[in-house]
Backbone as JSON, one array per atom type, in Angstrom:
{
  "sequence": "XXXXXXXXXXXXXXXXXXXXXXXXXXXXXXXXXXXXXXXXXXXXXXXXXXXXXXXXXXXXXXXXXXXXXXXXXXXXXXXXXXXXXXXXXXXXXXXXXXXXXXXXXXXXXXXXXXXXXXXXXXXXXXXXXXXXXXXXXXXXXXXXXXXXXXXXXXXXXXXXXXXXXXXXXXXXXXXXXXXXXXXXXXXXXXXXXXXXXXXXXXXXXXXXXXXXXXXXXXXXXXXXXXXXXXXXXXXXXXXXXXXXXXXXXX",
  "N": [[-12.84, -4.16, -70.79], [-12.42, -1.79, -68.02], [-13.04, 1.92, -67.3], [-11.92, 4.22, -65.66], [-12.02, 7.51, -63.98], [-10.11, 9.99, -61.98], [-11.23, 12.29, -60.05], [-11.67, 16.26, -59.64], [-13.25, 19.1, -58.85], [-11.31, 20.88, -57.54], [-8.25, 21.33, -56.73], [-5.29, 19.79, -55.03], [-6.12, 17.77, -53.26], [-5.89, 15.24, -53.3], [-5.94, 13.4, -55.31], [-3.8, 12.88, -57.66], [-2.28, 11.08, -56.28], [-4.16, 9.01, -55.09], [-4.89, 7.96, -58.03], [-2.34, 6.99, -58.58], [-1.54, 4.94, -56.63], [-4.18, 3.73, -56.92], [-3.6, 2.44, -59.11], [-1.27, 1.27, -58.98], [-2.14, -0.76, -57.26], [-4.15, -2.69, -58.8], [-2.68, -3.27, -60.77], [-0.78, -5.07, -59.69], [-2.79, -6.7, -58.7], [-3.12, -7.93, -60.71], [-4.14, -6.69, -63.07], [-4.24, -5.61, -66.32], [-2.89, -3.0, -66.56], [-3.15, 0.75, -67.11], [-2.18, 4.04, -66.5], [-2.91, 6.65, -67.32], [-1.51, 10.52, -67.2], [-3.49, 13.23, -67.43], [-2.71, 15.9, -66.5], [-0.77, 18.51, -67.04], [1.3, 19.21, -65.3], [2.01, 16.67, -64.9], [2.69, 14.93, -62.74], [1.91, 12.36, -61.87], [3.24, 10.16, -63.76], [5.35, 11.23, -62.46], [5.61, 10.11, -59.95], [6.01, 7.61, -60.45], [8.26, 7.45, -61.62], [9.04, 8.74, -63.92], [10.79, 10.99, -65.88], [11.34, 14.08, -66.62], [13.23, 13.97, -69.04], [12.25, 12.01, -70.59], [10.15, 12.54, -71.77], [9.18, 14.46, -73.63], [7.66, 16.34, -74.84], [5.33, 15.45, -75.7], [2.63, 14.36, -75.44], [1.03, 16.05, -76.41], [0.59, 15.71, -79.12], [-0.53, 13.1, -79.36], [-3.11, 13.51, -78.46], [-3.86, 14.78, -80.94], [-3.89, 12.97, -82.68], [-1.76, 12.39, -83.93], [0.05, 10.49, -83.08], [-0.18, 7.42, -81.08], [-1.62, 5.65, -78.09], [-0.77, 3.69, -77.15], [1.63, 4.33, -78.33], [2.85, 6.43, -76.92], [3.15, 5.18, -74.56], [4.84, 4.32, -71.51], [6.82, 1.49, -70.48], [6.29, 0.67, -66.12], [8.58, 0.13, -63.04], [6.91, -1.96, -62.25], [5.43, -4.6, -62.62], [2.65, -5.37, -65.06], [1.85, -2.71, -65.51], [2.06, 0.51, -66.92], [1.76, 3.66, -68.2], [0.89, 6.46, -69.28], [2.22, 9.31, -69.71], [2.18, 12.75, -68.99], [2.69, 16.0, -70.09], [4.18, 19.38, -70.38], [2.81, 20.35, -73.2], [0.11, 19.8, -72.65], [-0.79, 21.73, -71.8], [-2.9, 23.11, -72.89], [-4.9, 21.42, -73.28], [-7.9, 21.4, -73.71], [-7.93, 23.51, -75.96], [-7.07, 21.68, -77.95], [-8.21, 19.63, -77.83], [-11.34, 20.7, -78.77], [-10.48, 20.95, -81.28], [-10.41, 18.95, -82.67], [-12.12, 16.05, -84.85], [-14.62, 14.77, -83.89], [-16.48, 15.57, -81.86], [-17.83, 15.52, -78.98], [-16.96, 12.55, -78.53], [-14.3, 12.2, -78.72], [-12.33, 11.87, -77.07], [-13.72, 9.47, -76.15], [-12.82, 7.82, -77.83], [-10.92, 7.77, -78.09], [-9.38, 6.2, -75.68], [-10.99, 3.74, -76.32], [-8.99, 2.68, -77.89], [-7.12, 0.97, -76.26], [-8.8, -1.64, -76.35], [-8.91, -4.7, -75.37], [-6.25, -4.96, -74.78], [-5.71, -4.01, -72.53], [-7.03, -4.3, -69.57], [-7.33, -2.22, -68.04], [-8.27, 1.01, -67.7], [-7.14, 4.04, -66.13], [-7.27, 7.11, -65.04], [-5.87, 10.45, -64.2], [-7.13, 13.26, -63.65], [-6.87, 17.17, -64.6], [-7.74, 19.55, -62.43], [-9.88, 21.03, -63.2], [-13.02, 22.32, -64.58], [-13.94, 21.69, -67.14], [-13.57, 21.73, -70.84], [-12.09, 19.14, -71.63], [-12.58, 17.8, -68.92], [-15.33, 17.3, -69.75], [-15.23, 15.55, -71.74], [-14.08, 13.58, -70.87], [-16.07, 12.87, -68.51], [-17.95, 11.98, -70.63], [-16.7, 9.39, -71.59], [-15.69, 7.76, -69.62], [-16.15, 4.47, -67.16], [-16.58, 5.21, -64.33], [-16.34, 7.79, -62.21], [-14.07, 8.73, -59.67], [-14.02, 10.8, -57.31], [-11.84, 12.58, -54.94], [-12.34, 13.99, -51.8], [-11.37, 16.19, -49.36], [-12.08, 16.23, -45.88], [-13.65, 18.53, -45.54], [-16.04, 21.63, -45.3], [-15.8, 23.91, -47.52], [-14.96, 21.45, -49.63], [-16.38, 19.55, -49.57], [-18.82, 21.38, -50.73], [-17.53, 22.48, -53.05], [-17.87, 19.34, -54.53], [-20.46, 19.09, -54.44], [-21.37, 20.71, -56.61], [-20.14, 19.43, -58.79], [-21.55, 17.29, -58.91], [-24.04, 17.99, -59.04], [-23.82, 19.24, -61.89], [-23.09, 16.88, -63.26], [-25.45, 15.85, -63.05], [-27.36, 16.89, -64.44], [-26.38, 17.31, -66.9], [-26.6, 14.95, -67.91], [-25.36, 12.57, -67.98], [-25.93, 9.45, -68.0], [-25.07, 6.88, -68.34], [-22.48, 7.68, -66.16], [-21.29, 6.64, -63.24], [-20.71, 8.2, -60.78], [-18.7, 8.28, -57.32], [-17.77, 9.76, -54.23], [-14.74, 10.4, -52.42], [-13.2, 10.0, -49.02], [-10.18, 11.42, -48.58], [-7.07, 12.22, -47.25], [-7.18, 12.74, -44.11], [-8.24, 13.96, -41.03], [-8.78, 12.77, -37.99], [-8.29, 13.83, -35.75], [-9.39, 16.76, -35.88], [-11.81, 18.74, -35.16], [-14.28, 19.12, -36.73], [-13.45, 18.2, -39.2], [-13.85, 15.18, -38.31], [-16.88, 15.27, -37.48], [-17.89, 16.15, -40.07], [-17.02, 13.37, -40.92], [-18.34, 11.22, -40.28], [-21.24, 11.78, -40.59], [-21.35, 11.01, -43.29], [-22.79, 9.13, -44.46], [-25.54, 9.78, -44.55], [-25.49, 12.06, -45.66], [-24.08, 11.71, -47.76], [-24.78, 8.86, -49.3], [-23.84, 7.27, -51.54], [-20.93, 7.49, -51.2], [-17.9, 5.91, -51.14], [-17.16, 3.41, -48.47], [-14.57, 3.29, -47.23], [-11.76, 5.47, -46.1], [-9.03, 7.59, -46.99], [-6.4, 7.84, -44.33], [-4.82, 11.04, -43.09], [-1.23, 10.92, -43.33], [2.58, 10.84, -42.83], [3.3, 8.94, -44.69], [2.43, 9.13, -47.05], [3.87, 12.07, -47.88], [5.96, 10.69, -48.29], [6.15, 9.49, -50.51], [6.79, 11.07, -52.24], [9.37, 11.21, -52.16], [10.35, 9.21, -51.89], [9.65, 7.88, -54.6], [7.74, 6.48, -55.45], [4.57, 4.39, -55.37], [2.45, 4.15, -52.12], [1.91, 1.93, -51.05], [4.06, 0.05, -51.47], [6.35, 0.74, -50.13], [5.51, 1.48, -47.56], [3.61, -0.28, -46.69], [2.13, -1.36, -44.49], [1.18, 0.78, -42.81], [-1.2, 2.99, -42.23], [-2.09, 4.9, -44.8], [-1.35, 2.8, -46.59], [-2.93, 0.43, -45.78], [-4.91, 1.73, -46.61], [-5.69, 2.21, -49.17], [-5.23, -0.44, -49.71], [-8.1, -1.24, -48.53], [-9.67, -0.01, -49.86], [-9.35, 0.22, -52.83], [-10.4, -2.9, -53.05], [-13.06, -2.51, -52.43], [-13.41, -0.6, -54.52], [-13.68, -2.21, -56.93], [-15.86, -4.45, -56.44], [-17.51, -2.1, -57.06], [-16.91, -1.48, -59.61], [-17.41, -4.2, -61.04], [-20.18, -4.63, -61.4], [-20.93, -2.97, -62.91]],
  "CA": [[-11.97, -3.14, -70.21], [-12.94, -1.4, -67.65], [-12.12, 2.64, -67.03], [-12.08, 4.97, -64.07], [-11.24, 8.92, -64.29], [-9.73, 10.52, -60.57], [-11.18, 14.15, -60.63], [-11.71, 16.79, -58.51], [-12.75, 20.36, -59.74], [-10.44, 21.58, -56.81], [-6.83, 20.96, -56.45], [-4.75, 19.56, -53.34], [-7.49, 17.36, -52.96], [-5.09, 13.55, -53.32], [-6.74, 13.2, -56.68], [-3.0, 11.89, -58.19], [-1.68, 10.3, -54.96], [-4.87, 8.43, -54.78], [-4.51, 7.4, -59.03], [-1.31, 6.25, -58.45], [-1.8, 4.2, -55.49], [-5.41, 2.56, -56.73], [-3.21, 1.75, -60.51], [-0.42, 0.39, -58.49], [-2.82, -2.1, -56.51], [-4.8, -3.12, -59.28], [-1.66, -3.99, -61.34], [-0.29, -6.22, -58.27], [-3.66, -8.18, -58.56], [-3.11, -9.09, -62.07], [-5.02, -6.59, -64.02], [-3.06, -4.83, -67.27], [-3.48, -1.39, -66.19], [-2.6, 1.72, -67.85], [-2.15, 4.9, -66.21], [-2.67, 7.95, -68.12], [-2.15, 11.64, -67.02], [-4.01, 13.81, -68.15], [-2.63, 16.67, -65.85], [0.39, 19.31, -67.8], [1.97, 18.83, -64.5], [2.92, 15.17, -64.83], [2.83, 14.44, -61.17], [1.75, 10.96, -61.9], [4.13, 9.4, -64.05], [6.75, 11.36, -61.86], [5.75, 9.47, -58.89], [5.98, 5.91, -61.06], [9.42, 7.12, -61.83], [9.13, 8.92, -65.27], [11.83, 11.76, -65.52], [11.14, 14.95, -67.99], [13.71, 14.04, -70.36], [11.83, 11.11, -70.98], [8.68, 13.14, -72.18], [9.89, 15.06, -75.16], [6.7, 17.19, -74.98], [4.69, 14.72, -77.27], [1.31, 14.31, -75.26], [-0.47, 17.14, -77.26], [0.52, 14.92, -80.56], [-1.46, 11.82, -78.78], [-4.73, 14.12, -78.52], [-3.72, 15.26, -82.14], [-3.98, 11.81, -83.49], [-0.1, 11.92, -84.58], [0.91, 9.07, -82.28], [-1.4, 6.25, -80.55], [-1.77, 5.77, -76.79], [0.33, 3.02, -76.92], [2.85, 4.75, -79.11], [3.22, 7.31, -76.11], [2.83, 4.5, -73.23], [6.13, 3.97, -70.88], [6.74, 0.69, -68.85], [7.16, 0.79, -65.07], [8.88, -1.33, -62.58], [5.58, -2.58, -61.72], [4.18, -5.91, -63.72], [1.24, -4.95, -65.34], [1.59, -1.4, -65.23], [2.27, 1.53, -67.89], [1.67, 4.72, -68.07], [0.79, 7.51, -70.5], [2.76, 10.37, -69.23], [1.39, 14.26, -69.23], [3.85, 16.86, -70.1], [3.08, 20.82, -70.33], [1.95, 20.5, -73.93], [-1.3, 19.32, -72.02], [-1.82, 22.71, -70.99], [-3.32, 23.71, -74.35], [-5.5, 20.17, -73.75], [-9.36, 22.16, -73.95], [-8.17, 23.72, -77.5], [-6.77, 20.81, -78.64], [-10.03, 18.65, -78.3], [-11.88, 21.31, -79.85], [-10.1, 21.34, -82.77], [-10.37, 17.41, -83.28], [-13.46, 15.73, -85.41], [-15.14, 13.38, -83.49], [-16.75, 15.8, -81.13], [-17.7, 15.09, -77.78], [-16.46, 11.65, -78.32], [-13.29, 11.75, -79.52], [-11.43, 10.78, -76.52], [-14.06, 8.12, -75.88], [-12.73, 7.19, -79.33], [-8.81, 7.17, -77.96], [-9.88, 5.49, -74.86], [-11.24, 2.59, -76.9], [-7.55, 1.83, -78.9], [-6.99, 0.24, -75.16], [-9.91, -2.41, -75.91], [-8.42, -5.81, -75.88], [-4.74, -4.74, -74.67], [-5.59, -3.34, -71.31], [-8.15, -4.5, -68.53], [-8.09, -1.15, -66.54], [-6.77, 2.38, -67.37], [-7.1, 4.71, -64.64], [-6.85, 8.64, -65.76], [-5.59, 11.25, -63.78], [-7.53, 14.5, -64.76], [-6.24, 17.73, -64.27], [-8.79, 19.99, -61.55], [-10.69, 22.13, -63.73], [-14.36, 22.56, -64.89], [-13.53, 22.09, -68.72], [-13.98, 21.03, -72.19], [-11.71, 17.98, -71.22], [-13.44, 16.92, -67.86], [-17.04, 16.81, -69.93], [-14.92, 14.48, -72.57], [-13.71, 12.43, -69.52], [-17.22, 12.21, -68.43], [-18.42, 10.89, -71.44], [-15.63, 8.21, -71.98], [-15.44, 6.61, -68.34], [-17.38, 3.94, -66.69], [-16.35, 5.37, -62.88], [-15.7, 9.07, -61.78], [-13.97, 8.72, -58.45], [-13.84, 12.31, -56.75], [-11.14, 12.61, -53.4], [-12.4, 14.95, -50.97], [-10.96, 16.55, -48.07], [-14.01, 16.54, -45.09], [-13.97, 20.71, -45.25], [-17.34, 22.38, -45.72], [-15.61, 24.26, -49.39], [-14.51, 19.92, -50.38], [-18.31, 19.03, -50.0], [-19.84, 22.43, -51.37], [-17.01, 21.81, -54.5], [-18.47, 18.06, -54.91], [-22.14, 19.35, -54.78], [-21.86, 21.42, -57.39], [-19.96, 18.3, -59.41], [-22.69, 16.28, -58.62], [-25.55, 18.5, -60.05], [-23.37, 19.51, -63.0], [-23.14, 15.39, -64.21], [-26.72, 15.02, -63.2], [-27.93, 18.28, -65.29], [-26.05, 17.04, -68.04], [-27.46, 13.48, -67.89], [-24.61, 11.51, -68.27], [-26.54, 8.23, -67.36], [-23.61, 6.0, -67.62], [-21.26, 7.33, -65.76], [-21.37, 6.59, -62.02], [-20.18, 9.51, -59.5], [-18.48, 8.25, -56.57], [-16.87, 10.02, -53.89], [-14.41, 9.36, -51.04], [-12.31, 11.01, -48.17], [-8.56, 11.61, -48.09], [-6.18, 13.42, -46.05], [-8.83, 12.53, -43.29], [-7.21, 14.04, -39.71], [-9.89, 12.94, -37.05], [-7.69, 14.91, -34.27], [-10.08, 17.79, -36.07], [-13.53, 18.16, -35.07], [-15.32, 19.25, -38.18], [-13.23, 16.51, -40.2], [-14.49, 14.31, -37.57], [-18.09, 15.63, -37.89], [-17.98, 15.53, -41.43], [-16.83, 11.72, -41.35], [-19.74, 10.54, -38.58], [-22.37, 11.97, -41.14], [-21.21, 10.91, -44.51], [-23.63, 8.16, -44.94], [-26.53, 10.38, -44.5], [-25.46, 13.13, -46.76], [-23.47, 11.12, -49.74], [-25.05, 7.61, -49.7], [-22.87, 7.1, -52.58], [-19.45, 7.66, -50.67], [-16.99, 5.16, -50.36], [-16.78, 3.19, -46.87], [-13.32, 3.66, -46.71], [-11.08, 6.66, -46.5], [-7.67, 7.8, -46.76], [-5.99, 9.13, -43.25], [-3.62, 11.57, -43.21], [-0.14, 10.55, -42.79], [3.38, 11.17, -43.28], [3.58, 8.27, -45.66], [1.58, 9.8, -48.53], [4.25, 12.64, -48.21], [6.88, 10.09, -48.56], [5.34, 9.05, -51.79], [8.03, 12.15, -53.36], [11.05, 10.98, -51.75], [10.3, 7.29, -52.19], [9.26, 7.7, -56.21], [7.03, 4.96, -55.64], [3.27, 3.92, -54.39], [2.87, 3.88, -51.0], [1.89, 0.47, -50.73], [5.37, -0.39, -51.61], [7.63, 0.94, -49.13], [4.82, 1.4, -46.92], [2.38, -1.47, -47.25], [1.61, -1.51, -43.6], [0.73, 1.97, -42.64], [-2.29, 3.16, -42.46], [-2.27, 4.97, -46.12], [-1.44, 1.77, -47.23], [-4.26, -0.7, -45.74], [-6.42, 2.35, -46.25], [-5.92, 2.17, -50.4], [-5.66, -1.74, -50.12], [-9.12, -1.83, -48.61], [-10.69, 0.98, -50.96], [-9.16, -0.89, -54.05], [-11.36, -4.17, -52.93], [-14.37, -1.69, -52.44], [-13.85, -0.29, -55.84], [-13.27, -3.73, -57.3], [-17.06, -4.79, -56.12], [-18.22, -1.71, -58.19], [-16.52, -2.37, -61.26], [-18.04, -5.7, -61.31], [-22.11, -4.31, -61.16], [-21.17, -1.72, -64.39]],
  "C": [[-12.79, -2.13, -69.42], [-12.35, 0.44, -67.45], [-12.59, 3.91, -65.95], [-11.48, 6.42, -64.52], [-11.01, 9.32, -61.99], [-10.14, 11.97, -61.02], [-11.99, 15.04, -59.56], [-11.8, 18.49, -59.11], [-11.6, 20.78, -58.88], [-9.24, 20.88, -56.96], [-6.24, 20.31, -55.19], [-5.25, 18.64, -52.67], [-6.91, 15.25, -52.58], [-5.25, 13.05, -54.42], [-5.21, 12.3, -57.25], [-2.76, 11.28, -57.17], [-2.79, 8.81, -54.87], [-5.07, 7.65, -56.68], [-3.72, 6.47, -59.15], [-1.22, 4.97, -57.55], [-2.93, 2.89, -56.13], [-4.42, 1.77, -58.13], [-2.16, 0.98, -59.9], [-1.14, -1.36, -58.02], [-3.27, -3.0, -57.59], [-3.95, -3.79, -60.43], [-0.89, -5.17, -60.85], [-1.67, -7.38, -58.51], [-3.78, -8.6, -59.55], [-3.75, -8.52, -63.48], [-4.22, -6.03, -65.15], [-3.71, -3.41, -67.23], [-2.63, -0.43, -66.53], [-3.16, 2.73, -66.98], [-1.98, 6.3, -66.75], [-2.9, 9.21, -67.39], [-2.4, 12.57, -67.65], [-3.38, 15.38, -67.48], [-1.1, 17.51, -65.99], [1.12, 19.12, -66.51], [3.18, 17.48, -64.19], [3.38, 14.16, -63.34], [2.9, 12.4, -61.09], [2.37, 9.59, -62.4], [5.1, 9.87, -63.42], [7.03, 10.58, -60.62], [6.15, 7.73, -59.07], [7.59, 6.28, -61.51], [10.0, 7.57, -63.16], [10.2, 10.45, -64.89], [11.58, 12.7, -66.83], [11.99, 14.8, -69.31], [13.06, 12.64, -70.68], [10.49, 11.12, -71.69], [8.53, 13.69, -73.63], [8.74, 15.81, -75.43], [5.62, 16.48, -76.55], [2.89, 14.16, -76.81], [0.68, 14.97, -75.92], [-0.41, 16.19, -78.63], [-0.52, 13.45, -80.36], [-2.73, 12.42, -78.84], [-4.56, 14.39, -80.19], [-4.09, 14.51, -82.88], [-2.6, 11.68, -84.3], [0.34, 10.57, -84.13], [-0.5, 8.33, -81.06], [-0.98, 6.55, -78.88], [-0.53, 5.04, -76.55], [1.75, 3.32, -77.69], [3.93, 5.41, -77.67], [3.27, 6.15, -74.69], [4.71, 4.61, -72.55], [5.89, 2.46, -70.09], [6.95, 1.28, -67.51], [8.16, 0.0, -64.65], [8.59, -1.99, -62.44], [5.16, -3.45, -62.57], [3.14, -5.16, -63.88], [1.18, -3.29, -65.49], [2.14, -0.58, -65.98], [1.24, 2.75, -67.69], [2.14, 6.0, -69.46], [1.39, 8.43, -70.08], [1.94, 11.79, -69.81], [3.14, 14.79, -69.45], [3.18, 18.68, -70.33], [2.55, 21.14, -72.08], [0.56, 19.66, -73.81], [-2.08, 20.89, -71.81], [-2.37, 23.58, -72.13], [-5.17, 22.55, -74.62], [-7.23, 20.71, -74.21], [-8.89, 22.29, -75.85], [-7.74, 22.7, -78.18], [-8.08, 19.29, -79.14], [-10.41, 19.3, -79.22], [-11.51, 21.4, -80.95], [-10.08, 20.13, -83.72], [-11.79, 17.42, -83.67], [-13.59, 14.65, -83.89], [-16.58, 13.91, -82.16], [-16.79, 15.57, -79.84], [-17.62, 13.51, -77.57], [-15.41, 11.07, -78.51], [-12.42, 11.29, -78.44], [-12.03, 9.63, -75.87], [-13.08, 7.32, -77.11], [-10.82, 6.7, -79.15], [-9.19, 6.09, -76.71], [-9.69, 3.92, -75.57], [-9.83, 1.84, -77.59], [-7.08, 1.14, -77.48], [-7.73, -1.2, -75.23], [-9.12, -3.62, -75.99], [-6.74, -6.22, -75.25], [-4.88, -4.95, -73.18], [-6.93, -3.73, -70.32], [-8.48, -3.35, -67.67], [-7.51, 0.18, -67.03], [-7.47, 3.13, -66.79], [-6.44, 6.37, -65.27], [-6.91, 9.71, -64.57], [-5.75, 12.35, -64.43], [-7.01, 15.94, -63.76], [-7.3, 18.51, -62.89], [-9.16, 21.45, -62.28], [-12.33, 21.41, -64.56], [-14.55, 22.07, -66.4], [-14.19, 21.2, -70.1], [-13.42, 19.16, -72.21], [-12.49, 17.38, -70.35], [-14.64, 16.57, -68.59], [-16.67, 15.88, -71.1], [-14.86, 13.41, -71.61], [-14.79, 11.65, -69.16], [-17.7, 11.23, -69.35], [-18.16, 9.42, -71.83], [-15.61, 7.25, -70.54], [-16.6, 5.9, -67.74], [-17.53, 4.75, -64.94], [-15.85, 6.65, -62.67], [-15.68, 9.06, -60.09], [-13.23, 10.13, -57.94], [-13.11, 12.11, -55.1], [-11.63, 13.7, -52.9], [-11.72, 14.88, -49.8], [-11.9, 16.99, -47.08], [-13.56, 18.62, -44.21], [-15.38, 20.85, -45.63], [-17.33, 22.74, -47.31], [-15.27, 22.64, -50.15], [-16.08, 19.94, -50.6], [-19.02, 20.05, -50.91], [-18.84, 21.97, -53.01], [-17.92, 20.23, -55.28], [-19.54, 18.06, -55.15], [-22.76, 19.98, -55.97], [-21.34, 20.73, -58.68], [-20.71, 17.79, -59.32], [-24.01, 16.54, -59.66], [-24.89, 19.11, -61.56], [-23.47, 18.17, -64.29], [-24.64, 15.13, -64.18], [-27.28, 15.78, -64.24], [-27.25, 17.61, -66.66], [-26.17, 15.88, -68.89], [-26.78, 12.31, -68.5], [-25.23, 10.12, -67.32], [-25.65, 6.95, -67.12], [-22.7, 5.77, -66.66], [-21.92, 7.36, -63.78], [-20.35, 7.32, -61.02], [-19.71, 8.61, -57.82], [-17.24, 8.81, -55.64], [-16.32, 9.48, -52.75], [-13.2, 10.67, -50.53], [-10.72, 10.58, -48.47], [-8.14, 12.51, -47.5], [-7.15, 13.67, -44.7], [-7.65, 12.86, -41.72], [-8.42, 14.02, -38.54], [-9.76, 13.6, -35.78], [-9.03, 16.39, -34.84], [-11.35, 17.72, -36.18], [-13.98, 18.0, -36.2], [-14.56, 18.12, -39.55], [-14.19, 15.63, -39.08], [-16.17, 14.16, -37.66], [-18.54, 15.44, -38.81], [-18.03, 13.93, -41.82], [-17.8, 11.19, -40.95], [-21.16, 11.0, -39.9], [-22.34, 12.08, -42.51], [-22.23, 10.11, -44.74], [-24.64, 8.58, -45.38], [-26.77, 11.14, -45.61], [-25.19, 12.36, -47.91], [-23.45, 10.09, -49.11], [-24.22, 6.8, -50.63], [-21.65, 7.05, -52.58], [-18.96, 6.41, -50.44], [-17.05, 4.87, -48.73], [-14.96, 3.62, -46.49], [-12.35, 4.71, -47.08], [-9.69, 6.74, -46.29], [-6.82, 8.51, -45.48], [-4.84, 10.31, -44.02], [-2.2, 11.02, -42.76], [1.54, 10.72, -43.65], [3.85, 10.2, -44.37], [3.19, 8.27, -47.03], [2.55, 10.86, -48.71], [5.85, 12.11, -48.97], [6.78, 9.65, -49.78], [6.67, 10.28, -53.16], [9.02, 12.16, -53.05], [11.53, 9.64, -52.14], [10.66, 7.14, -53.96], [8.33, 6.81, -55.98], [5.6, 5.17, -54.75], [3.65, 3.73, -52.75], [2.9, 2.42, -50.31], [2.95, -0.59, -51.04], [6.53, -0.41, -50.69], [6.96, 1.1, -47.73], [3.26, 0.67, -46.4], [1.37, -1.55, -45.51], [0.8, -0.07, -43.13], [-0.78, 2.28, -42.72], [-2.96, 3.8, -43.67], [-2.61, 3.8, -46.73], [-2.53, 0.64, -47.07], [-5.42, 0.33, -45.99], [-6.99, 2.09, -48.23], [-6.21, 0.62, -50.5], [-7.63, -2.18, -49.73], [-10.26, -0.55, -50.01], [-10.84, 0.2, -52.25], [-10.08, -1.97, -54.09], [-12.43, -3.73, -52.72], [-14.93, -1.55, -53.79], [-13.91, -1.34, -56.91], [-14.71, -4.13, -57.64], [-18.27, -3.54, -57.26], [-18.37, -2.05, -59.36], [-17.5, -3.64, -61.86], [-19.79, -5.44, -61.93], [-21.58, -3.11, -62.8], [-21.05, -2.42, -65.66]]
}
């Protein structure tokens, strides 16, 4: 089983849009993929179609150890595809670690009740600095960071960067990548032309901007569903077969 966290200290950034999207694909090619958010918001099962009375405010009991992962899971429409839902007793999620045994491994330790069930789960973390994100770290094989090519996206990511290296998580592998990419704007444009140089480590392929990622909250659904052609959509199908090639080397 392999597992991936989406995270971003900043907000706004595509971080769920870009969850949703890579768990959609990777369920389409066959894998049993679980989507958990981690984010009191719930953005992520709302876009798969999950509806608040369907939540019952029972995520904080899943960190609690009251109820299992798969206790709390939902189907979608999607073969292959489930989803842990967030609800706002998440937004307590920092003291609620802390207060569990297991220390800084205890949600490696939930993580793991996936082993055997699930080939992929895919975690949508919320955009903060926290006691959670440095659990996250510890527990995932893949931290894929969305930036937006601004000057404050990169300076945010730099200071992610030296925070995982300083802390010497040797496992986990840092990779980031562009979304909401508008090359009509120079300094996006600038930014994109000299990614290689700066972050070696970046994804080849990025997300444009386009009105079909906004459609993504009218639709309910991935974009690669109602919009498979688009340029969102071939931009996640080729990222997905990028990130695919990592997976494989971890």
């Amino acid at each position: 089983m392999k597992t991936i966290a989406l995270y971003n200290i900043k907000g706004g950034v595509g971080k769920t849009t870009s969850a949703v999207n890579l768990a959609y694909l990777a369920a389409k090619g066959g894998a049993r993929t679980t989507l958990w958010d981690l984010d009191p918001q719930g953005c992520a099962g709302w876009y798969l179609g999950m509806e608040d009375k369907d939540l019952e405010q029972r995520a904080a009991k899943l960190i609690e150890g009251k109820l299992s992962p798969q206790e709390l899971s939902l189907p979608t429409s999607y073969e292959n595809l489930t989803v842990v839902p967030a609800d706002l007793s998440l937004r307590k999620l920092d003291l609620l670690l802390e207060k569990q045994d297991g220390g800084k491994n205890y949600f490696k330790s939930l993580l793991k009740s996936f082993e055997g069930q699930q080939d992929l789960v895919i975690l949508d973390c919320a955009p903060a600095l926290s006691t959670a994100a440095e659990q996250v770290f510890q527990a995932v094989d893949l931290l894929l960071v969305p930036l937006i090519p601004t000057p404050l996206s990169l300076r945010a990511y730099e200071q992610l960067k030296e925070f995982t290296e300083h802390k010497k998580w040797s496992h986990l592998k840092v990779v980031p990548f562009f979304t909401q990419v508008d090359r009509r704007r120079k300094i996006q444009s600038e930014i994109i032309e000299t990614r290689k140089k700066r972050f070696p480590e970046m994804l080849k392929t990025y997300i444009p901007y386009a009105s079909a990622l906004e459609q993504m909250g009218t639709q309910r659904a991935p974009v690669s569903v109602f919009a498979g052609s688009s340029a969102p959509g071939l931009g996640y199908w080729l990222m997905w077969a990028e990130i695919k090639k990592i997976l494989k080397t971890l």
